[in-house]
C-alpha positions in Angstrom: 34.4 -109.7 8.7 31.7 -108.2 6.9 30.7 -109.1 3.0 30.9 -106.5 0.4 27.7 -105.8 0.9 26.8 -102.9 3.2 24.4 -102.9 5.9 21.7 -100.6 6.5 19.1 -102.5 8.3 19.2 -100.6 11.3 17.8 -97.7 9.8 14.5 -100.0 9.4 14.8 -101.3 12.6 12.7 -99.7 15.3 12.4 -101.8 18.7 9.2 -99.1 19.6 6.9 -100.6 16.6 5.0 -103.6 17.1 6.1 -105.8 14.6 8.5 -108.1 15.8 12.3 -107.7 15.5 13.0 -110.5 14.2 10.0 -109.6 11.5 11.1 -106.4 10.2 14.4 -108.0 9.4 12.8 -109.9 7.2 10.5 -107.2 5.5 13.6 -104.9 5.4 15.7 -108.0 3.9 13.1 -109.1 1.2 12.5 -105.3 0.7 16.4 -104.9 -0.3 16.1 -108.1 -2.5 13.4 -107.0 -4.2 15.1 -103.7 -5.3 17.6 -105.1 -6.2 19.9 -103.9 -3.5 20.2 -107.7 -2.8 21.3 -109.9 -6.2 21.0 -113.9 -6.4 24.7 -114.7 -4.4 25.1 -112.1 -2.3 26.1 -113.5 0.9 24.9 -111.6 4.3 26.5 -110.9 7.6 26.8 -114.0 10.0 24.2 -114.1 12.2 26.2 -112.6 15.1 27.7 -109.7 12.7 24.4 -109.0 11.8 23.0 -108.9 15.8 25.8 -106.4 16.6 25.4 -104.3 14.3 21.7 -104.2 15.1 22.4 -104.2 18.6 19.6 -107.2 19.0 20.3 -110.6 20.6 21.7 -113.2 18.1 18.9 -115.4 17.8 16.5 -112.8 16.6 19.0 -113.0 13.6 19.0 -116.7 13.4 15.2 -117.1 14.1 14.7 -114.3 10.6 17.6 -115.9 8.8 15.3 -119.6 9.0 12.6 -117.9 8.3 13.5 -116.7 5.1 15.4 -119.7 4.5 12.5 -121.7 4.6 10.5 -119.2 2.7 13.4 -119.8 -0.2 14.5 -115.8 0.0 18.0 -117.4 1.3 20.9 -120.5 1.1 22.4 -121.7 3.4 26.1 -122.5 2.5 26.9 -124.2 4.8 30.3 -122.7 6.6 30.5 -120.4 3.9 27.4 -118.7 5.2 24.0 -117.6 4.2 23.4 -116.1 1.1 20.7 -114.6 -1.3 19.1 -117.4 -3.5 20.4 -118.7 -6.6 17.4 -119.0 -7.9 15.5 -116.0 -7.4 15.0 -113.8 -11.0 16.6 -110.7 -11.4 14.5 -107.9 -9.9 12.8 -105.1 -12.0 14.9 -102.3 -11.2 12.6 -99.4 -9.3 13.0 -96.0 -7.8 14.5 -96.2 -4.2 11.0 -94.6 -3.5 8.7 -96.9 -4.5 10.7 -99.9 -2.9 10.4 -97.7 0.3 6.7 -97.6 -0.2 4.0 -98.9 2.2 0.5 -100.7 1.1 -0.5 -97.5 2.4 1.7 -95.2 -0.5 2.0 -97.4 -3.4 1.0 -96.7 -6.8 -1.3 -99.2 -8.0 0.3 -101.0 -10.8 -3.1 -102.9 -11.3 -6.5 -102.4 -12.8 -9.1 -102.7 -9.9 -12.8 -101.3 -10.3 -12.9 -98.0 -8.4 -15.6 -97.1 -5.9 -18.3 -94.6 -6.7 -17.2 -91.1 -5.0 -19.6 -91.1 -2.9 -19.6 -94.2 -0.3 -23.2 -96.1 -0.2 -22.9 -96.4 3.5 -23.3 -93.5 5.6 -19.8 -93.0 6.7 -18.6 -93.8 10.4 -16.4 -90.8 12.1 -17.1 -87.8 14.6 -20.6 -85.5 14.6 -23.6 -86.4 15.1 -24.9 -89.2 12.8 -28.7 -89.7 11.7 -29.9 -93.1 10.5 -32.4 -94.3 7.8 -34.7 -95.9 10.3 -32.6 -98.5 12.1 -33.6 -100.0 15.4 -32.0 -99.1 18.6 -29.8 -101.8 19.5 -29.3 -100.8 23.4 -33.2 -102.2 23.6 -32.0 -105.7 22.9 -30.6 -107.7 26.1 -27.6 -108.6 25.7 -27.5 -111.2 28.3 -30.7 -113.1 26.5 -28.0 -112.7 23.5 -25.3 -114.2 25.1 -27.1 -117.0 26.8 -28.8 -117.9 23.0 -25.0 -117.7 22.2 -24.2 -120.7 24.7 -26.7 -122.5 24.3 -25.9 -122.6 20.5 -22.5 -123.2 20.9 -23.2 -126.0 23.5 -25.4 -127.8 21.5 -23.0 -127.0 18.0 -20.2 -128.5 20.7 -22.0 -131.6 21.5 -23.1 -132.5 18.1 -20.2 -131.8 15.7 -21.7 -128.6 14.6 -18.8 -126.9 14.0 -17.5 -127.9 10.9 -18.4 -126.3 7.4 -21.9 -126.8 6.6 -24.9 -126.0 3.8 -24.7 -122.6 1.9 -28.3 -122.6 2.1 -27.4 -121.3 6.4 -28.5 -123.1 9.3 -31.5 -126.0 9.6 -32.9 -124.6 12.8 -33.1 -120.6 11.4 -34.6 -121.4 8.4 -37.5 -123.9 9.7 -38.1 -120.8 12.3 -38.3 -118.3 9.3 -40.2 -121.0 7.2 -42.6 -121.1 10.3 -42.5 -117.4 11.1 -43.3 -116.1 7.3 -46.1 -119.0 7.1 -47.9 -118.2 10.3 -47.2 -114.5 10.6 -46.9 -113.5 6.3 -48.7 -115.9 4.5 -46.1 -117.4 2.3 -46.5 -120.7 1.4 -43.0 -122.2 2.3 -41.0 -124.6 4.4 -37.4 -124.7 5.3 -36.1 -126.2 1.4 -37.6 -122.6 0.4 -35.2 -120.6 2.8 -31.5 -119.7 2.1 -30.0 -117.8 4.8 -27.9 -114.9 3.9 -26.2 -111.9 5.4 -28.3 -109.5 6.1 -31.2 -108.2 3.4 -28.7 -106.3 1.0 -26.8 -109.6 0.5 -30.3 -111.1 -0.4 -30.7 -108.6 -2.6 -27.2 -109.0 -4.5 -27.6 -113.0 -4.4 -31.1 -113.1 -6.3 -29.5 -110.4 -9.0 -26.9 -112.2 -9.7 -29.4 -115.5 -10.0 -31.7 -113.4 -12.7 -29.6 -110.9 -14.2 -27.0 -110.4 -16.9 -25.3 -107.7 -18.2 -27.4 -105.9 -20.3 -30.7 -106.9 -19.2 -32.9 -104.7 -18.1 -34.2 -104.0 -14.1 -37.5 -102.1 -13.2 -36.7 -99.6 -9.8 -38.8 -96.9 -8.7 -37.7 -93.3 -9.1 -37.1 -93.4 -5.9 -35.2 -95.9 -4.3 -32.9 -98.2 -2.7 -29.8 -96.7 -3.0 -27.2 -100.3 -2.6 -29.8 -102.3 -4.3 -29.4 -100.3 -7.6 -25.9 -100.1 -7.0 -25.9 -104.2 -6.4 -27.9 -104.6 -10.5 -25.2 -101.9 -12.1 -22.6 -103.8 -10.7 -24.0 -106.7 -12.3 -24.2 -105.1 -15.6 -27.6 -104.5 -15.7 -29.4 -101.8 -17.6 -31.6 -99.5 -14.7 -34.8 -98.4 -15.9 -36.2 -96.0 -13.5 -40.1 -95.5 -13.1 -42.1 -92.8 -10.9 -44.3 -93.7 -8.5 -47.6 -91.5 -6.2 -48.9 -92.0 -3.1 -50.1 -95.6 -4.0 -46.8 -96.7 -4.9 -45.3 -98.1 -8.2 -46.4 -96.5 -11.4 -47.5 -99.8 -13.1 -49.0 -97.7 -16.3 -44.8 -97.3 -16.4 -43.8 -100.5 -15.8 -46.0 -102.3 -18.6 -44.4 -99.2 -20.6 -40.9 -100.2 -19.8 -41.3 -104.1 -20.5 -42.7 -103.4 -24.1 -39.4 -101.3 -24.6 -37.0 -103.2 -22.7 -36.0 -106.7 -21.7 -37.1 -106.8 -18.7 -35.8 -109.4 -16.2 -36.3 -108.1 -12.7 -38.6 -105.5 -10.9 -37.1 -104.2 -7.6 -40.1 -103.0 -4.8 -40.6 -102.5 -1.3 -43.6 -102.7 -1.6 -44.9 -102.8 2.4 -43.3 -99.8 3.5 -41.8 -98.0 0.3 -38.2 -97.1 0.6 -37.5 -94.3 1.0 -41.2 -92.7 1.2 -42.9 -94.9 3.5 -46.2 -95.7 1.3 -47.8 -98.6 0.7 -48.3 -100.7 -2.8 -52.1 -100.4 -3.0 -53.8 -104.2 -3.4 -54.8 -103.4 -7.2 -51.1 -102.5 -8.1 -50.0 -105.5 -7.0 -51.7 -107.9 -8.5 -51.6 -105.9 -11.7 -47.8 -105.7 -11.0 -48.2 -110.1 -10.9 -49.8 -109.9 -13.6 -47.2 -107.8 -15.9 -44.5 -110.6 -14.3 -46.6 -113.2 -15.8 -47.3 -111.8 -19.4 -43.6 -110.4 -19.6 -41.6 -113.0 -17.8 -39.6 -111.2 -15.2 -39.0 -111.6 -11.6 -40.3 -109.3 -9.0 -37.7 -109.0 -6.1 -39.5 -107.6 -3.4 -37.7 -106.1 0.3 -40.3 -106.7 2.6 -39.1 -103.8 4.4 -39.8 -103.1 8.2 -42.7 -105.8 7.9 -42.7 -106.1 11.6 -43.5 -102.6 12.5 -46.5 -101.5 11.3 -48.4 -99.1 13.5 -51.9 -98.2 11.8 -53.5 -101.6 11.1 -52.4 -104.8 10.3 -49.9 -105.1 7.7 -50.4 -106.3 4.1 -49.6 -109.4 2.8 -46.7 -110.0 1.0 -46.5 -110.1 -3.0 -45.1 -113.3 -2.5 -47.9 -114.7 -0.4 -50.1 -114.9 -3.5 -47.5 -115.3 -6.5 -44.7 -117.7 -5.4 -43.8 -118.3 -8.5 -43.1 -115.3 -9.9 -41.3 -113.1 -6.2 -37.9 -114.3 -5.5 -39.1 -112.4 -1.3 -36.2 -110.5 0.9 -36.3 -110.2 4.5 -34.3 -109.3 7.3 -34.1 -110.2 11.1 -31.6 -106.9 11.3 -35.0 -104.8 13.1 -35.8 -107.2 15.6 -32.6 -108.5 16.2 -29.6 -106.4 15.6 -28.0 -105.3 12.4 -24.5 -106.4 13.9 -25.5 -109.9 13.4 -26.5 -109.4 9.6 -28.9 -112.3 9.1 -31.0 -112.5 6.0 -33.1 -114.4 4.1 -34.5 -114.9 0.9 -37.7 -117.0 0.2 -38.6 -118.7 -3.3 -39.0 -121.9 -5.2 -36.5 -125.1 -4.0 -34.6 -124.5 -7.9 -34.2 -120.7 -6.8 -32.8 -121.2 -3.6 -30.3 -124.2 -4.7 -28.9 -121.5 -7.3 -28.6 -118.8 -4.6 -26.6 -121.7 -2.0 -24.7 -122.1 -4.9 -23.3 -118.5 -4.8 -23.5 -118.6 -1.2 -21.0 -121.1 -2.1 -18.2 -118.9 -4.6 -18.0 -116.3 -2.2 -18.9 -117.2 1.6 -18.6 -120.9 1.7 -21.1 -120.8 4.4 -23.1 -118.3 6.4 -22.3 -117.8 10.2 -23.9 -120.8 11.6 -23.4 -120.4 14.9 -24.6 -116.6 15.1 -27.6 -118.0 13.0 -28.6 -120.7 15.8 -28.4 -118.2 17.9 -31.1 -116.9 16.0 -32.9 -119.5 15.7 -33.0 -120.1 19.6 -34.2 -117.0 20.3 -36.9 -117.3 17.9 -38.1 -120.7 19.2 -37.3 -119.9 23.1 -40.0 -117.0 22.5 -37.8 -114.1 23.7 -37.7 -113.0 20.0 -41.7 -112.3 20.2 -41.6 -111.0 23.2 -38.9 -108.3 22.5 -40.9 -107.2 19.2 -43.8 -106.8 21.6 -42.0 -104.0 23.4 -40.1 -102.7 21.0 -43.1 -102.1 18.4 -44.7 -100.4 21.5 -41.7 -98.3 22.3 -41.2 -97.1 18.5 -44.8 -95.9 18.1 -44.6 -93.9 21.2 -41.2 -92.3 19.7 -42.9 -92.1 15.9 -45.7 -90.1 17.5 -43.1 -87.7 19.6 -40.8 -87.5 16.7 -44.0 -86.3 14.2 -44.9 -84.0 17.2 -40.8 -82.6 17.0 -40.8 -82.1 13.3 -43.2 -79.9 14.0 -42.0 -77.8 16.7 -38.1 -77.5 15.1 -39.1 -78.1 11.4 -42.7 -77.3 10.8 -42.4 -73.9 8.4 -40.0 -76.2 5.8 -40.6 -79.2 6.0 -43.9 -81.4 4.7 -44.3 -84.9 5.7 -47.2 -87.5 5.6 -47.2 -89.6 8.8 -45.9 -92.8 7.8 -48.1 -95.8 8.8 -45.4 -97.9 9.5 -41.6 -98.7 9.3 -39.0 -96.5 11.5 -38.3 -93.3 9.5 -40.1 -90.2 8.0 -40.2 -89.4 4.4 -39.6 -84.9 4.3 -40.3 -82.9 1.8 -37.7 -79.8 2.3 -38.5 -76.6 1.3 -35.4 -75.3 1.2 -32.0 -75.8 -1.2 -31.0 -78.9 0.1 -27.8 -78.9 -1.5 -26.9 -76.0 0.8 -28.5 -77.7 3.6 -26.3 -80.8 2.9 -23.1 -79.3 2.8 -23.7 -76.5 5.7 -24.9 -80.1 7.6 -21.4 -82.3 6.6 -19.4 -78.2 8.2 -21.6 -78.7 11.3 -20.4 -82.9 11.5 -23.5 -83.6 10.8 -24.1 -86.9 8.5 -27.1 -88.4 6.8 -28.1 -89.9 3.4 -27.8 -87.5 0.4 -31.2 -86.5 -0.7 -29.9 -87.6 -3.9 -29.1 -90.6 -2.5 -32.6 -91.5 -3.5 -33.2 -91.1 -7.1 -32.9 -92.8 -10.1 -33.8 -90.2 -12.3 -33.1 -86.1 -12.6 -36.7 -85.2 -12.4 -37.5 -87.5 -9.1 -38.9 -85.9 -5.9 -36.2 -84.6 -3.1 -36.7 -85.5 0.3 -34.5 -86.7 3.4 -35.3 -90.2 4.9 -34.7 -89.8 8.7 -34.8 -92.6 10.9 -36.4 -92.0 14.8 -36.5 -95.2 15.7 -33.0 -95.3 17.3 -33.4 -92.3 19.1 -34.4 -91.2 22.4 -36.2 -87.9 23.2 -33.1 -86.3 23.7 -31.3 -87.4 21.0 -34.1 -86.7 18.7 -34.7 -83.2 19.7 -30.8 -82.8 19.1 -30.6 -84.5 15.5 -34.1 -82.5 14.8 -32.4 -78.8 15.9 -29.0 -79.8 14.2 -31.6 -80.0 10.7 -32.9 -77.0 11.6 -29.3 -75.2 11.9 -28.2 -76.9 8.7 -31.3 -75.6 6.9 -30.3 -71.7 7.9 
């Protein structure tokens, strides 16, 4: 016989989904006590009432029935039955609505920060999608991935590598990065000055949040690194933009803005500037050393696309020649693969222990066995000999894509050749807020000229990456521009 109350489980109850049966009695049961359609005693159908009515076989009922049993939703009394738990509070009374609702429709009943309108990330979907200046990801073998893969897992296998291990990332990937910036950058560092992290912009947000409270201040260029600007504010920190020329940083500006502000940061890409391409002239930067010195802040500097440089050899880092004051970024993402979001930052044994220790609050622990992985291919050579042909292959496509521009783009556009990295810097002469919303009609998706700036009064330009392109797919993204532009 069945209990006053009245069941209406089968209208939640939909064999075609795929959640379990025996699973969406249980949301459908906790649903109906939470309501308060269900109150503390009520005693439910026997388990074969319930399967009847249901049309399900019995122990589907019984298997939910235990389940919430042991979850302390239900009592069992014994021959009396099962029954809603005694000691479950009396539910907040809500609209039949809202106790309908799915994560997917439910007011928020919380305070949560809200994200920025505009997403950082270039957003995935349909169109045609141009990058910043990634690498092209179908050059890299994936069988010499794969075998690094098993030979990392072997070895992790064989040695009891797979438990949780140091924040700072992997032994073997940061002696090969300790070796690779000493030999190849200059720095003067070993494997206690290396904490691994996930990918550059996670380097970035880990030495913030080492240097910078809210309120202090943080020296960017006018333009700039969109998510590293985004990682300060989120940290509270006070943005001071400051313009910057064909050499680079304005350091007249900076040594300005550290007399007015407290200063306890300066972000640069100093090697190949973000998003224009230029180079920190030699002078600037050890003036810039010299303003970290007398005013006491930390220069974080993105070594960005160090490893393509097309004109002459590349410049040293900042942090070659002033270790103490460069907490230095870097990123295996361009000769590797962005998928497997390995990072690093580089700085005094002190630094690095309080960057493991966030490592810590957040991640536990990197991905060690994606970073030995790493760290194989690095000491197995195949990571030098890809970069051989790779660097080869981009300045073939950087010459072509300079010789497109010019064919599609030539009578509105201005550009300076850039001397390295794996994206133009162009000057539009058009209205590029037209452009970009005639481009996102047309399903056609890159960074926001605005994107870029830090300040009103900062140049526009679009950042367009030709690296991951082949001729075809350059000469389409190219004439899609054009259309955009009218």
């Amino acid at each position: 016989m069945l209990r006053p109350w009245q069941v209406t489980l089968g209208e939640r109850i939909d064999p075609a989904r795929d959640v379990p049966i025996y699973m969406q009695i249980i949301q459908a049961l906790i649903r109906d006590i939470e309501r308060g359609r269900l109150t503390s005693g009520t005693y439910l159908p026997s388990s074969r009432e319930l399967a009847q009515i249901l049309g399900v076989n019995r122990k589907t009922v019984v298997l939910a029935y235990e389940d919430l049993i042991a979850q302390g939703w239900l009592d069992s009394a014994g021959t009396r039955g099962t029954m809603v738990a005694t000691a479950l509070p009396d539910p907040v009374k809500r609209h039949q609505s809202e106790a309908e609702a799915t994560m997917s429709s439910a007011a928020i009943d919380y305070r949560f920060a809200v994200p920025p309108a505009r997403p950082i990330a270039v957003p995935a979907g349909p169109g045609l999608k141009i990058d910043e200046g990634a690498p092209d990801g179908r050059l890299f073998p994936a069988e010499l991935l794969a075998r690094a893969y098993r030979v990392a897992a072997h070895r992790a296998s064989r040695d009891n590598g797979f438990q949780y291990r140091d924040p700072r990332g992997s032994p073997a990937l940061r002696e090969a990065i300790a070796t690779m910036l000493k030999s190849q950058r200059g720095l003067p560092v070993a494997a206690e000055n290396i904490c691994i992290t996930r990918g550059s912009q996670n380097g970035i947000f880990l030495a913030a949040q080492v240097l910078v409270k809210p309120g202090d201040s943080v020296i960017v260029e006018a333009l700039t690194y969109e998510p590293a600007v985004a990682a300060f504010r989120a940290l509270g920190a006070n943005i001071v933009p400051v313009g910057l020329d064909e050499d680079g940083i304005d350091i007249e500006a900076v040594e300005h803005a550290c007399r007015r502000n407290a200063v306890r940061a300066v972000f640069v890409t100093p090697h190949h500037q973000f998003p224009t391409t230029v180079s920190l002239r030699p002078e600037r930067r050890l003036r810039l050393l010299e303003l970290a010195r007398q005013f006491g802040f930390a220069i974080i500097e993105d070594d960005y696309d160090h490893e393509f440089h097309f004109e002459s050899q590349p410049l040293l880092p900042m942090a070659g020649y002033g270790p103490g004051l460069v907490l230095y970024v870097g990123s295996m993402s361009k000769l590797l693969l962005p998928a497997l979001r390995i990072g690093y930052v580089a700085a005094p044994p002190a630094v690095i222990d309080a960057i493991a220790h966030r490592v810590s609050l957040t991640d536990g622990m990197g991905n060690t066995l994606t970073e030995d992985a790493a760290a194989e291919l690095i000491d197995n050579g195949e990571l030098r000999r890809h970069a051989r042909k790779v660097r080869q292959i981009y300045a073939k496509r950087r010459l072509d894509f300079a010789a497109e521009i010019d064919r599609a783009l030539g009578d509105i556009v201005d550009y300076r050749m850039p001397d390295g990295g794996l994206a133009f810097w162009l000057r539009v002469d058009t209205d590029l807020d037209q452009m970009e919303v005639r481009a996102a009609a047309m399903g056609l998706r890159f960074a926001s000229s605005r994107s870029f700036m830090t300040r009103d009064d900062a140049p526009r330009g679009l950042r367009i990456g030709f690296a991951s392109l082949n001729g075809h797919e350059a000469r389409t993204a190219l004439a899609a521009l054009r259309a955009a532009a009218g």
